[in-house]
C-alpha positions in Angstrom: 5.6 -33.3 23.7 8.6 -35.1 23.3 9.2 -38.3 24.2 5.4 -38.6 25.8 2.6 -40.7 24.4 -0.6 -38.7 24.4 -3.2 -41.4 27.1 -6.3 -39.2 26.3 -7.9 -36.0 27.8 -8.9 -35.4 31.5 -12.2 -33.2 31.9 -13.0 -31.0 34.8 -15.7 -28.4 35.1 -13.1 -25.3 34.4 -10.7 -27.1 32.2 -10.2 -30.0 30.2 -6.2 -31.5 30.7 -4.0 -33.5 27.4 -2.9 -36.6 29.6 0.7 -37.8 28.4 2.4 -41.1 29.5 6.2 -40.2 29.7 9.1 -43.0 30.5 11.7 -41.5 33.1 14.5 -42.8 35.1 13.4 -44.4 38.9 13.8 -42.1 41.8 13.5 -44.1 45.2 11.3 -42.3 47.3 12.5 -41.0 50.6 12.6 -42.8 53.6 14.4 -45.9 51.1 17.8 -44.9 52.8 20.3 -47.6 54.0 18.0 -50.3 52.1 19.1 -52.7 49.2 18.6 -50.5 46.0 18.1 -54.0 43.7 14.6 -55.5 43.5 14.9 -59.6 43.3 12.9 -61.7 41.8 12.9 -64.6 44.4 13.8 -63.1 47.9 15.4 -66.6 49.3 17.7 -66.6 46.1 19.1 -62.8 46.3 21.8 -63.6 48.5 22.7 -65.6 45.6 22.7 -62.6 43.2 26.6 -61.5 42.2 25.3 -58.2 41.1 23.6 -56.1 43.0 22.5 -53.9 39.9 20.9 -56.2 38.0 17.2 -55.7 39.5 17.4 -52.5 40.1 14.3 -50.5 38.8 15.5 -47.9 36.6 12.7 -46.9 34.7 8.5 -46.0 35.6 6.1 -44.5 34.1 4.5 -40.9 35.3 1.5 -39.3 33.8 2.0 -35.4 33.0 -1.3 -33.0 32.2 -1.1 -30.5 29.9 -3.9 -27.8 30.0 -6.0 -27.8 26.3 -9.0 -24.9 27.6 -10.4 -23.8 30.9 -11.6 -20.8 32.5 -9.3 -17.8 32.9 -8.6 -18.5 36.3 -7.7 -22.0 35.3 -5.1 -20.5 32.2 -3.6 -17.9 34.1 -2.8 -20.7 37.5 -1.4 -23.4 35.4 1.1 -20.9 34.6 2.6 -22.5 37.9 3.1 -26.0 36.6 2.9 -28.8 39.3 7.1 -28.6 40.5 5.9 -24.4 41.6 8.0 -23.3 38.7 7.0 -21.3 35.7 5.7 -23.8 32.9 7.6 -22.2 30.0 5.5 -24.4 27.5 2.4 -22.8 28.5 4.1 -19.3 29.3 4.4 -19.3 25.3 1.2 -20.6 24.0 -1.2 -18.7 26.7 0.4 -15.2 26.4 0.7 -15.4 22.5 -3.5 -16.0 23.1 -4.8 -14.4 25.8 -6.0 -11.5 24.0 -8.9 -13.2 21.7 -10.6 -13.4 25.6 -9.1 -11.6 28.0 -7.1 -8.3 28.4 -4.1 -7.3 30.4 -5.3 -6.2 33.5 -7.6 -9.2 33.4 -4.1 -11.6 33.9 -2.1 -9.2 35.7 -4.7 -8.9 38.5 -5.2 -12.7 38.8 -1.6 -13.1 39.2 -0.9 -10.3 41.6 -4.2 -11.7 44.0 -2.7 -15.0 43.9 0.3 -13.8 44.9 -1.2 -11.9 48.0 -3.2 -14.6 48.8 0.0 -16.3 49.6 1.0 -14.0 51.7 -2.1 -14.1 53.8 -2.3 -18.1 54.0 1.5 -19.8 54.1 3.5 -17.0 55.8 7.2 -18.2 55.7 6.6 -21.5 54.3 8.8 -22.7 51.6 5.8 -23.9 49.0 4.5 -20.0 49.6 8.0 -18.3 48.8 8.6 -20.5 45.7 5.0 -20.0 44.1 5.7 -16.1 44.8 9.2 -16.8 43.3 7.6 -18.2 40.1 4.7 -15.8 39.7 7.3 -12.9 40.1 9.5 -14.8 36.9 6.0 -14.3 35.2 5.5 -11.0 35.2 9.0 -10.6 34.7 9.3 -12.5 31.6 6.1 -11.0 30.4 7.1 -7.5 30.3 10.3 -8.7 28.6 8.9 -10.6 25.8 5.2 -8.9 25.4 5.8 -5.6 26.4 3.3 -4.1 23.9 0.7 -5.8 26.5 1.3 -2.6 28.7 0.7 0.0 26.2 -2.2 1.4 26.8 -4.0 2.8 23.5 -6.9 4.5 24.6 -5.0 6.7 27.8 -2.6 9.0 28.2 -1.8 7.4 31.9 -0.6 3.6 32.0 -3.1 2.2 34.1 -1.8 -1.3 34.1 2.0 -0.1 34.3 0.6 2.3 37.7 -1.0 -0.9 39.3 2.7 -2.7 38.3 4.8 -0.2 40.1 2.4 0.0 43.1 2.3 -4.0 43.0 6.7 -3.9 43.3 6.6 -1.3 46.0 4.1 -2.9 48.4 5.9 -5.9 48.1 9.6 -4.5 47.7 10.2 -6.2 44.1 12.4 -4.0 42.7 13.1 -5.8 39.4 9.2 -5.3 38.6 8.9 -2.0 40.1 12.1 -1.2 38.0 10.9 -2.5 34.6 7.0 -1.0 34.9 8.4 2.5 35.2 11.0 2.1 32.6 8.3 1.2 30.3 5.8 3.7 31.3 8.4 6.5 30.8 9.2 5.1 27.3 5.3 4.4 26.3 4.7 8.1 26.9 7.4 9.0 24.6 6.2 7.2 22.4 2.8 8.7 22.6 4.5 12.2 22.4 5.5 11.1 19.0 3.1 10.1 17.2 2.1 6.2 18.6 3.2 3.0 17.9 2.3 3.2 14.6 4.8 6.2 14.1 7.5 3.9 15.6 7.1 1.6 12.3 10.4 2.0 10.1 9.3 4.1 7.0 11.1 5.4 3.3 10.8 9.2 5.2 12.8 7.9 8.6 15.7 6.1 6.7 16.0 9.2 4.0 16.4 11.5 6.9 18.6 9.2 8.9 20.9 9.4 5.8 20.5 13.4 6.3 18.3 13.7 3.0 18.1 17.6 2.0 15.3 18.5 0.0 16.8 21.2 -1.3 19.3 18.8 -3.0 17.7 18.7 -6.4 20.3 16.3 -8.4 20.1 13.7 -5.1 16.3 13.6 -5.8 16.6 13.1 -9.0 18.9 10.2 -8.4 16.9 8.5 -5.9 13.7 9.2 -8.2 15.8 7.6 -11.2 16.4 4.6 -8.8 13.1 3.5 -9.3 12.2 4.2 -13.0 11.5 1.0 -14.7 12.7 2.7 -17.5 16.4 2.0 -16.5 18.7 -1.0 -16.1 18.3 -1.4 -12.6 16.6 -4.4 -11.7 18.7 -6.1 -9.2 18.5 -2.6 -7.3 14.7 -2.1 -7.1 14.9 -5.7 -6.0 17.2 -5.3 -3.1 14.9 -2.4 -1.7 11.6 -3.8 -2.1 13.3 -6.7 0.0 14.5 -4.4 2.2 11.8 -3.0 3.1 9.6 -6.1 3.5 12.6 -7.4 5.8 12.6 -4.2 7.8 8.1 -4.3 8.2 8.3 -8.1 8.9 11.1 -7.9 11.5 8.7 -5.6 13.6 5.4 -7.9 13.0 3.4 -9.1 16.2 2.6 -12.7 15.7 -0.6 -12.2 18.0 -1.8 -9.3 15.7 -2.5 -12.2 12.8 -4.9 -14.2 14.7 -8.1 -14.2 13.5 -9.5 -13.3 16.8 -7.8 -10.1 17.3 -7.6 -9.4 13.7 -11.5 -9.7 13.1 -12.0 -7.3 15.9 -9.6 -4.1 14.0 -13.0 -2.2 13.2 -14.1 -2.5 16.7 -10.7 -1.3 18.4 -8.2 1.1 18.0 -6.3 0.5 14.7 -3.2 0.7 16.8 -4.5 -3.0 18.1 -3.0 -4.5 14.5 -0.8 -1.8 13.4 1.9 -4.1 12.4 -0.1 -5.9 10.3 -1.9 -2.8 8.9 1.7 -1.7 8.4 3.0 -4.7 6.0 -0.6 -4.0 4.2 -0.2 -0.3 3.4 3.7 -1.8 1.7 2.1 -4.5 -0.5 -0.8 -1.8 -1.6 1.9 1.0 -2.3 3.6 -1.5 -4.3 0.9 -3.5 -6.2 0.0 0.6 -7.0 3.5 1.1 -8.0 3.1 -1.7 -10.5 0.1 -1.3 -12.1 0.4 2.7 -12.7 3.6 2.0 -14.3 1.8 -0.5 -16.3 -1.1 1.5 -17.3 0.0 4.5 -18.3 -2.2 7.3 -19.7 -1.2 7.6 -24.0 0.9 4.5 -23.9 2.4 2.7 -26.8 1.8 -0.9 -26.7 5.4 -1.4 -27.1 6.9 0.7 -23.9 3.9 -0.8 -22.3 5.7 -4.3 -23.3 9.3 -3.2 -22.3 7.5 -2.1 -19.0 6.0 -5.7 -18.3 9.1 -7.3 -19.8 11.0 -5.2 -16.9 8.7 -6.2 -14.3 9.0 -9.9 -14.7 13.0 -9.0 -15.2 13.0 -7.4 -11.6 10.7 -10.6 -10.1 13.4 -13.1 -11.2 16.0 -11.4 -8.6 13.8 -11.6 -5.2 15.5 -14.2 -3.5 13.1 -15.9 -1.1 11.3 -12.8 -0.9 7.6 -14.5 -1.8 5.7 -11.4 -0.6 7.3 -8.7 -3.3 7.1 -11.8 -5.7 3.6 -12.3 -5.2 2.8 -8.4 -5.5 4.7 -7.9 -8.7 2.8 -10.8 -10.0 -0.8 -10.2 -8.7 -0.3 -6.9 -10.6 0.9 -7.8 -14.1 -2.0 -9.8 -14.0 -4.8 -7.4 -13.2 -3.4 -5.0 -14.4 -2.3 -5.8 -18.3 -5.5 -4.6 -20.7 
């Protein structure tokens, strides 16, 4: 936290809070209207005072709580920091966690009950319109950045995306009602194809996005020759192993690496980390690609060397690209007899 000194940790039954001291600028409370805005020292001497600045308390200090653990409850309401506006600092940390203890509709229905319950108890009052405000930017800004969250794996009908729309109808939110039916109509296109997994950029979509025709025998043998390490094309078999990397890590789920949710992929559907799975399956395929060109059946020793020798040729040109590096390299070195 910037410009806060962490003061120690507040315990509570359901949560435990960071305590931060933070320096601000003085804000007279109300009611302080019409009254002399310095402070003096001695008050028989301030008529004597040239300046009426001089005193005048510009800075205190204010202590700010920041949530460490709790109860779900706890997480999901201090989503609402203590202003009744959307804590973005804890917007980002909570819904890049949630999932190693909660699931979707777990949150969702704990932020659409608070939001009735506010309905029910402060009808019209301007506290109860601004918390609804803020738990409305929310869901908003979840469906934005974590849509994923409403794809539901294991059912062909969105049961959280169904609750969403119903949620935005009853309570005449359209931009909520609008986005959960955009993204139920897209998720079941996307289950008509294949999953998310199918969505995963792949060497079969970009050939026929280029309008690659098997037939074409002499194109095929081009694009095979593009990757025979037989050939003087290192910086090229460079570029597309980056390529590729870029294209699988550009579509990686942060969330999908925590060992929580990664430690669970046996138990779940493998769509749960398919993005991960995904950047897998590329450094297998290439640590294969490596060592069968390596070990060859009936080899010479010396092709075998020119091989290697082209290997660590075609390692020198990934620029910043560790991952290919560290495949390339990982194979030469089990792989070499």
């Amino acid at each position: 936290m910037s410009g806060a000194k962490y003061w120690g940790d507040e315990r509570h039954d359901d949560a435990v809070y960071a305590v931060y001291l933070r320096k601000v600028r003085y804000v007279p409370p109300s009611g302080y209207d019409g009254l002399p805005i310095y402070r003096p020292i001695d008050p028989d001497t301030h008529h004597l005072m040239q300046s009426k600045d001089s005193d005048h308390l510009q800075w205190e200090t204010i202590k700010e709580k920041v949530i460490k653990s709790g109860t779900l409850e706890r997480l999901v309401e201090c989503l609402i920091g203590d202003d009744d506006k959307m804590d973005s600092r804890h917007f980002q940390v909570f819904f890049t966690t949630y999932r190693a203890y909660a699931t979707a509709l777990d949150v969702l229905e704990l932020l659409t009950r608070r939001y009735e319950l506010l309905d029910d108890e402060d009808v019209g009052s301007r506290s109860a319109i601004t918390i609804q405000n803020s738990i409305r930017t929310v869901i908003v800004c979840w469906m934005d950045a974590f849509e994923k969250d409403f794809y539901e794996i294991d059912s062909d009908e969105s049961t959280i995306l169904n609750r969403l729309v119903d949620f935005g109808r009853r309570h005449n939110l359209v931009d909520i009602k609008s986005r959960a039916e955009k993204l139920r109509h897209r998720f079941r296109r996307i289950v008509e194809q294949g999953g998310l997994n199918a969505q995963l950029p792949s060497m079969s979509q970009y050939t026929f996005a280029l309008g690659y025709d098997s037939s074409d025998y002499l194109y095929s043998q081009e694009r095979a020759k593009m990757f025979d390490v037989g050939r003087e094309n290192c910086v090229q078999i460079a570029e597309q192993l980056t390529f590729w990397d870029a294209a699988l890590f550009k579509e990686l789920l942060p969330y999908q690496c925590q060992g929580s949710v990664w430690s669970r992929r046996h138990k779940n559907h493998p769509d749960t980390v398919y993005t991960v799975r995904a950047t897998i399956d590329q450094f297998n395929a290439v640590s294969q690609r490596v060592m069968t060109s390596i070990v060859l059946p009936e080899c010479r020793s010396d092709f075998r060397a020119k091989i290697i020798a082209k290997w660590i040729e075609i390692a020198r040109f990934f620029d910043k690209n560790f991952c290919s590096l560290t495949i390339t390299m990982f194979s030469k070195k089990n792989s070499v007899p």
